[in-house]
KOLPAVEX-832941 format. One line per 2 residues: number of its first residue (from 0); their letters; for each residue x negated, y negated, z negated of C-alpha. Coordinates in nm, 2 decimals, decimal comma, always signed. Layout:
BEGIN
NUM> A> X:Y:Z ~ ...;
This chain:
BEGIN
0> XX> +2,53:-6,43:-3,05 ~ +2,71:-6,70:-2,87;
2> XX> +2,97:-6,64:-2,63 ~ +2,81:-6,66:-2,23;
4> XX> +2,99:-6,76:-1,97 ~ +2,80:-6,51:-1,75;
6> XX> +2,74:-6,10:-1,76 ~ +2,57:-5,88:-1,55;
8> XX> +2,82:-5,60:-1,49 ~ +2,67:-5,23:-1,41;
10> XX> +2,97:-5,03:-1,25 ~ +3,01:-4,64:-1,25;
12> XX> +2,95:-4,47:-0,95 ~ +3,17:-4,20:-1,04;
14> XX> +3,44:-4,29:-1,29 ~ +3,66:-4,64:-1,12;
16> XX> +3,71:-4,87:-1,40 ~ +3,45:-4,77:-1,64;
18> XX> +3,13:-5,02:-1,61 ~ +2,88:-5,12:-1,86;
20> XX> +2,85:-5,50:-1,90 ~ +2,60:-5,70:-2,10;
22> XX> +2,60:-6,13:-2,17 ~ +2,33:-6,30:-1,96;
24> XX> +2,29:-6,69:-1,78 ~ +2,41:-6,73:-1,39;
26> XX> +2,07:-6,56:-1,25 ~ +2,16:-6,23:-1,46;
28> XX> +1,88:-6,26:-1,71 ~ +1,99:-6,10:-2,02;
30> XX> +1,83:-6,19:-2,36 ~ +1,69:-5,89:-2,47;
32> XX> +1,65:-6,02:-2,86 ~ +2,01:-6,12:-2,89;
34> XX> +2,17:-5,76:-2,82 ~ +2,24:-5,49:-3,08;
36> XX> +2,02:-5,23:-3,08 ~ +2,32:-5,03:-2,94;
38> XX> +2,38:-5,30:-2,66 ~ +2,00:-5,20:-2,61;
40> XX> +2,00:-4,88:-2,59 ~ +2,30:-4,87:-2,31;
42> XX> +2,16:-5,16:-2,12 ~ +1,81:-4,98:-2,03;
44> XX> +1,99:-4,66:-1,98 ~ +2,23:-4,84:-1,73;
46> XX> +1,93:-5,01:-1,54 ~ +1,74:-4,66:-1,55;
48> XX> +2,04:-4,49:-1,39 ~ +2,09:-4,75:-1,13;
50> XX> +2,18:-4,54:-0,84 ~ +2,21:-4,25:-0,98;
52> XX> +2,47:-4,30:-1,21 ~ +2,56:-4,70:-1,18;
54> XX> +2,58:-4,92:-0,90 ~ +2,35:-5,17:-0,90;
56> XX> +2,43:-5,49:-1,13 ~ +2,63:-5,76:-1,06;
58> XX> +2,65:-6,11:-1,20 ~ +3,00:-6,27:-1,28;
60> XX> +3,19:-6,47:-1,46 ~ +3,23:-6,31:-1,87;
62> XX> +3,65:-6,28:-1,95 ~ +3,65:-6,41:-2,28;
């Protein structure tokens, strides 16, 4: 996978400093095809949990 300038950043509602974060271009579309199936797995589970356990995503610039 390339490195991306961009992620889309899903932060924990309950524990400060602990977010789930996932590459993807400036309108927060993440390629699906290019994450593990690891990176998978926690990226649906953060987007299912969206309010109930994250905080709804946020696009910003990837620390590299």
């Amino acid at each position: 996978m390339t490195p991306s300038d961009y992620e889309v950043r899903f932060q924990s509602l309950f524990e400060p400093g602990r977010a789930l974060s996932f590459p993807c271009d400036a309108q927060g579309h993440v390629d699906l095809d290019e994450l593990s199936p690891k990176q998978m797995e926690n990226y649906l589970f953060a987007r299912a949990t969206v309010g109930r356990d994250y905080q709804p995503p946020a696009v910003q610039h990837a620390e590299h």
